[in-house]
Each structure stands twice: as C-alpha cells, then as structure tokens.
N, C-alpha and C positions, 0 to 999 in steps of 0.2 A: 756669630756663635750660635745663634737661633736655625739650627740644618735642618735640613727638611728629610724624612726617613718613612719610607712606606706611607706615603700618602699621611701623617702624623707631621707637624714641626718636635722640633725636641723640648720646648717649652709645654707644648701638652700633652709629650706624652709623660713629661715629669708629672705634670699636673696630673694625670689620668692614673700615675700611681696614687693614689689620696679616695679616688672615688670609690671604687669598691672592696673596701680594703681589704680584702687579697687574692681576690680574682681577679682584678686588671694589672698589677702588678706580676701574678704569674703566668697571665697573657701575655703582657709584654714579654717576659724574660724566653719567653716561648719563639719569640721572634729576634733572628739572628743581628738584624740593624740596630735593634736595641739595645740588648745583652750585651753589643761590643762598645754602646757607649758608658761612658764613663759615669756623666750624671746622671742618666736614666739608670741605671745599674743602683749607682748609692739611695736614688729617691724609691725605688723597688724596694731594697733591705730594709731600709729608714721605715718604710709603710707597714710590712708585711711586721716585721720587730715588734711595731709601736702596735697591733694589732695583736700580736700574742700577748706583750705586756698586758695591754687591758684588758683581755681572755683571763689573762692570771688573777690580777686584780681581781674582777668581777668574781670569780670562783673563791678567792681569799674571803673577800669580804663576805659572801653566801655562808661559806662555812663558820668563820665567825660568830658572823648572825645566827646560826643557830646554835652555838654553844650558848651564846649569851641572854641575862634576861634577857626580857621585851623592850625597857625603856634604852640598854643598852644595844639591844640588836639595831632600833629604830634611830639611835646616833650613828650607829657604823651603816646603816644605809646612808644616810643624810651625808652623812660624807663620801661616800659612796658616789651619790649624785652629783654632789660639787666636783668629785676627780671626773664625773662622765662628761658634766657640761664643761670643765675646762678642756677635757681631749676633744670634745665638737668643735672648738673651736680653734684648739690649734691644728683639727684637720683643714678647718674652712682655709685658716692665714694661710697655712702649708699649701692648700690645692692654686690659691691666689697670688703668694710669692712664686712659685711654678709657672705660674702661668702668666706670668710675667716676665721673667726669665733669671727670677733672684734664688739664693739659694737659702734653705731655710733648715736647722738640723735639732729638732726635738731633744730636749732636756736629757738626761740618762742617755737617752742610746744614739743621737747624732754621732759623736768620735768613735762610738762600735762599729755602726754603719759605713764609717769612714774608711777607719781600717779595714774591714771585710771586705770591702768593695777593692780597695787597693789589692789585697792579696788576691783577689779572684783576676785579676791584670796578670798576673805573676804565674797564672798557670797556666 
C-alpha cells in the first residue's frame, strides 16, 4: 500500500501534508501523482482545514480579548494557548501516524475532509 510517487513514498507525502501547513499540502495537490491519490488528497483537505480552523480560532479569540476586561481577556488567551498546544500536538501524532502509514482524522473536520475528498473522486 506504501507506492512510491515522484520520488516521494505515499506515507510521506501524507506526512509532508502536516509540515507546512498549507504550503506543502498545496504543493502536493499541484502535483498530478498526488492529487489523484486518494489518501494523499483527504490528509491535504484534513491539513489545509485544520489550519484555517485555527486561523479562525486565533482571530475569535483576539477579538474577544479585546472587548473584554483584562483579567477576562488574560483567561481567553490562556485558553487560547491550551487549544494551540493541544493542535501542536495533534499535528506532531498526525505527521507520525502518516508517516507510518496509519490513518489519523482530526476531531470536527476528519468526516468533512472524508466526504470532500470522496466527492472530488466523482468529478
């Protein structure tokens, strides 16, 4: 199951969706060997997704923070932080089940990603 594709195996180029989160993802999808696989394709959407979610986040919580007082601004960071360093770390699992050759599908948007990825088959 492990093919080998443009000099890439498909375990790292799943993994290599995770590291830069969204430029190597839209590097890959830029290359046609990829784009037409299957799990390379869902660990693209899955990355690129989980990377706008936390763009949003991060901006929710900013604005937040500033309507709020101070001792209430400095709780919505603080937790703030705790959602960053739990996503660090499920990018770490996520690049290491990849690259292993397991499949691993983030909270909220894994079964989005799923479905996308299947419909993008279908055209």
């Amino acid at each position: 199951m492990n093919q080998k594709m443009s000099g890439l195996t498909e375990n790292a180029a799943c993994a290599l969706c995770y590291v830069l989160s969204v430029l190597s993802p839209l590097l890959l999808l830029a290359a046609p060997a990829y784009k037409r696989n299957y799990r390379v394709r869902y660990n693209i959407i899955q990355s690129v997704c989980a990377t706008a979610l936390l763009i949003g986040i991060t901006i929710q919580a900013d604005l937040l923070a500033m309507a709020l007082p101070s001792t209430l601004a400095n709780l919505v960071m603080m937790l703030l932080s705790l959602v960053m360093i739990c996503a660090v770390g499920c990018w770490f699992y996520a690049i290491w089940m990849n690259a292993h050759g397991h499949s691993f599908a983030f909270p909220f948007i894994g079964g989005w990603s799923l479905r996308v990825s299947k419909q993008l088959v279908r055209r």
